[in-house]
C-alpha positions in Angstrom: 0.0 0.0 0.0 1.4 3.5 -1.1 0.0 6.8 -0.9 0.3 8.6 -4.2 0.8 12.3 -4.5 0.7 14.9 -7.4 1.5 17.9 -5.8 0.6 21.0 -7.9 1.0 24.7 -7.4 -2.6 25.6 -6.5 -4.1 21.6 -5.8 -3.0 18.5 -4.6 -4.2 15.1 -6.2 -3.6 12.1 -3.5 -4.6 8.0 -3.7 -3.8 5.1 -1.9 -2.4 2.6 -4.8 -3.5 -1.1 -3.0 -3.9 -4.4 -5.1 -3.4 -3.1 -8.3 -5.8 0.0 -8.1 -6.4 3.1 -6.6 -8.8 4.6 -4.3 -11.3 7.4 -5.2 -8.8 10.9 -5.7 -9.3 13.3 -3.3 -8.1 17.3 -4.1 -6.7 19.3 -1.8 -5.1 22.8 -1.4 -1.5 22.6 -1.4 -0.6 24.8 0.7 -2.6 22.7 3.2 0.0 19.8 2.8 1.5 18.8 6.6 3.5 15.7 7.7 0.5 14.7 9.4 -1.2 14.0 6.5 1.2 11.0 5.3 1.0 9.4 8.8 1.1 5.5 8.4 1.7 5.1 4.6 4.2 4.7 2.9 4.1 8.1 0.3 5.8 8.7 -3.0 5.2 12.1 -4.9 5.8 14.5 -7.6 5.9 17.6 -6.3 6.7 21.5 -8.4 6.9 23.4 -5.2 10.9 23.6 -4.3 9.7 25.2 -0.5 6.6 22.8 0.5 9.7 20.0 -0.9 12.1 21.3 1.4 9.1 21.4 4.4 8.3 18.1 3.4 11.7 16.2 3.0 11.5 14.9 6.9 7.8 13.5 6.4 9.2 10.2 4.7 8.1 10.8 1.4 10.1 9.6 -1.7 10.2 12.3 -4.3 10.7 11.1 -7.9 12.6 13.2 -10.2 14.0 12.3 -13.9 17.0 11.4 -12.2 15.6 9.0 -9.6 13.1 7.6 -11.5 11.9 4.0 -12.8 9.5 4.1 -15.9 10.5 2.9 -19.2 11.0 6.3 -21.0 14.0 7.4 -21.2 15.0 11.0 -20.2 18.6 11.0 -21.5 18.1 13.4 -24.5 17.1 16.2 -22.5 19.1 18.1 -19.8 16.8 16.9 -16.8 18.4 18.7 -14.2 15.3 20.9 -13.7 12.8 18.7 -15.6 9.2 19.2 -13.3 8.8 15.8 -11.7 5.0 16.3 -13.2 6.2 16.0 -16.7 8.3 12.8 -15.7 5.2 11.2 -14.4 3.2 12.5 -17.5 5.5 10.6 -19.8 5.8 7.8 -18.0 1.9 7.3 -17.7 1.7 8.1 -21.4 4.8 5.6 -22.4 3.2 3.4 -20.2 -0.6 3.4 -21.5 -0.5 4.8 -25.1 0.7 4.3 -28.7 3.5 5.8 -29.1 4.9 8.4 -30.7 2.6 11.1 -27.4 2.2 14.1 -26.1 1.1 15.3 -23.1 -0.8 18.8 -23.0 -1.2 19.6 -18.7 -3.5 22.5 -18.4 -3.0 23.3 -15.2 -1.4 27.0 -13.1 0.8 26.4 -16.1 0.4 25.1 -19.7 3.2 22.2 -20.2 4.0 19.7 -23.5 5.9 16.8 -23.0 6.9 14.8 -25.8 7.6 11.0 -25.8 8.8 9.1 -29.4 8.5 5.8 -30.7 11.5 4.8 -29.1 10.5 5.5 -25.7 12.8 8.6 -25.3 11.6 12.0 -23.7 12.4 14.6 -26.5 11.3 18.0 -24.9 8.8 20.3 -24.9 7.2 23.5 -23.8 5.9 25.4 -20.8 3.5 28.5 -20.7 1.2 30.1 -18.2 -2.3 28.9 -17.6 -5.6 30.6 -17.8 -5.3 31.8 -14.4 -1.9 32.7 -14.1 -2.4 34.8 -17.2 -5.2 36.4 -15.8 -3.0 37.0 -12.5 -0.1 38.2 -14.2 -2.2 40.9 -15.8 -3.8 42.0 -12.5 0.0 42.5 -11.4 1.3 44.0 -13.9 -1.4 46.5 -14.4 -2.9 49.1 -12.8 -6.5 49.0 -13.6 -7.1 45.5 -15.0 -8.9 43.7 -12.2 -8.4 39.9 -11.2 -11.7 39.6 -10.6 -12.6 37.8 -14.0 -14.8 34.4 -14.1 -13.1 31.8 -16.1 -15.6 30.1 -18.1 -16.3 28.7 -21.4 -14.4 29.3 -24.5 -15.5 32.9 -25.1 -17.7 33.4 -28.1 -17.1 37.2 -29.1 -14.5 39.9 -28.1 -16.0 41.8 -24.8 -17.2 45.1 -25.2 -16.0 46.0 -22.2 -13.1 45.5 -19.6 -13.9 42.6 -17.5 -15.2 40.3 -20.6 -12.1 41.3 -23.1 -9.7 40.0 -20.5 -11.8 36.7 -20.7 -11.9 36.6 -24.3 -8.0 37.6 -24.8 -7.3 34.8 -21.5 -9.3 32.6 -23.1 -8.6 32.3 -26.5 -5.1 32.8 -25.5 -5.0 30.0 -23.5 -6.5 28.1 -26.1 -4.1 29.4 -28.8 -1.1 27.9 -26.7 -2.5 24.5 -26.4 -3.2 24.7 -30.3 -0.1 25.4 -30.9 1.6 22.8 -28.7 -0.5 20.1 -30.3 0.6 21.3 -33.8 4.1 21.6 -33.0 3.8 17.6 -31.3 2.3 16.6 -34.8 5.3 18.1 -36.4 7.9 16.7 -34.5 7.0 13.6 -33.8 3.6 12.5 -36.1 2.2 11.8 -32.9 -0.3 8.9 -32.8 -1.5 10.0 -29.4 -2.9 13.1 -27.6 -3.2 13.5 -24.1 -5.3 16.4 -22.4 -5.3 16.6 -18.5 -5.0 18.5 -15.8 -7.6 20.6 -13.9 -8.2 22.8 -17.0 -7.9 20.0 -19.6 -12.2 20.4 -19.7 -12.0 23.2 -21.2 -9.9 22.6 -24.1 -11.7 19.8 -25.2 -14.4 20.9 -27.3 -11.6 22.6 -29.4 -9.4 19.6 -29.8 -11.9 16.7 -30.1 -9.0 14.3 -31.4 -7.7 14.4 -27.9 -7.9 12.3 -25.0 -9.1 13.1 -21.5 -8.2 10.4 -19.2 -9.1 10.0 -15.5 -8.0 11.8 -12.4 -5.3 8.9 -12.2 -3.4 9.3 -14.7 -0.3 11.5 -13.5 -0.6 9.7 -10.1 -0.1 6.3 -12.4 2.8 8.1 -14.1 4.2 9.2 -10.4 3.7 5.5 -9.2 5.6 3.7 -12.1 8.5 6.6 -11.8 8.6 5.7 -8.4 9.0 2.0 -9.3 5.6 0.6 -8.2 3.9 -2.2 -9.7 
């Protein structure tokens, strides 16, 4: 029995992985994450967040990285030194699961693409902000754009006034960079598989039908088989 951790920016995804299977995913904030929470079980994660890692490190978890880990894909082409430990569990899930050549589209605080070939091998990709974070970052950065946008559906028409142009230009931005991530995977590699997940993946969807949404599990699979877990 091993709990399973994706450990996100903004969210936490955690499962027990017992008998071959997991239990129900639960969601939780991240910055709720404490030692106390891993009491008992045996935990392996992927985790983006260098300073809840460091507040973590005496809580017994095993952290996979592309240096550490145990899949089948091969991260030697790349300079993994500061690969995210969610794109190594992405690939692995995808080598593991899917035809390959695959990408991975993760539409989450950020936007990433990770690419997998025919030969197993981890060949790059690409790393943008997400829907929120771009509608953060203008907030920021401005002095009269409000964060106080709803993030909805894929816009229709350009607002006619503040509030809905920033969700037209954050979301047909956002959909403009996962467009163009799957376009560049279909150049590189002639992909024969497209994967859409993360907390956003929903709303991409409808404007990339070809792709596939799997479940909640499938980065905690990918953490689990990085983490050598049968």
């Amino acid at each position: 029995m091993f709990q399973v951790l994706d450990i996100g920016n903004t969210h936490t995804r955690i499962a027990v992985w017992e008998n071959g299977e997991f239990s129900p995913v639960r969601i939780v904030n991240t910055a709720e994450l404490e030692c106390s929470c891993f009491a008992g079980i045996p935990a392996v994660a992927a985790c983006v967040c260098a300073e809840l890692k460091a507040r973590l490190e005496n809580c017994g978890i095993t952290f996979i990285s592309a240096l550490n880990q145990q899949s089948k894909v091969d991260f030697s082409p790349v300079d993994c030194s500061t690969l995210g430990a969610d794109r190594v569990a992405n690939a692995a899930a995808l080598a593991e699961f899917y035809p390959l050549p695959g990408a991975v589209i993760d539409c989450g605080t950020a936007i990433t693409l990770e690419l997998v070939d025919e030969n197993c091998r981890f060949v790059g990709g690409a790393i943008a902000p997400g829907r929120a974070l771009m509608r953060s970052a203008l907030a920021r950065g401005t002095s009269q754009l409000p964060e106080s946008v709803v993030l909805a559906e894929i816009p229709a028409n350009p607002g006619r006034n503040t509030i809905d142009a920033i969700g037209f230009g954050v979301g047909r931005g956002a959909l403009g960079v996962v467009r163009e991530f799957a376009g560049a995977a279909r150049e590189a590699l002639n992909i024969r598989t497209l994967i859409l997940t993360g907390g956003d993946a929903p709303f991409f969807k409808e404007a990339l039908p070809e792709a596939i949404v799997p479940g909640a599990e499938f980065t905690l699979h990918g953490v689990r088989l990085a983490a050598g877990i049968k």
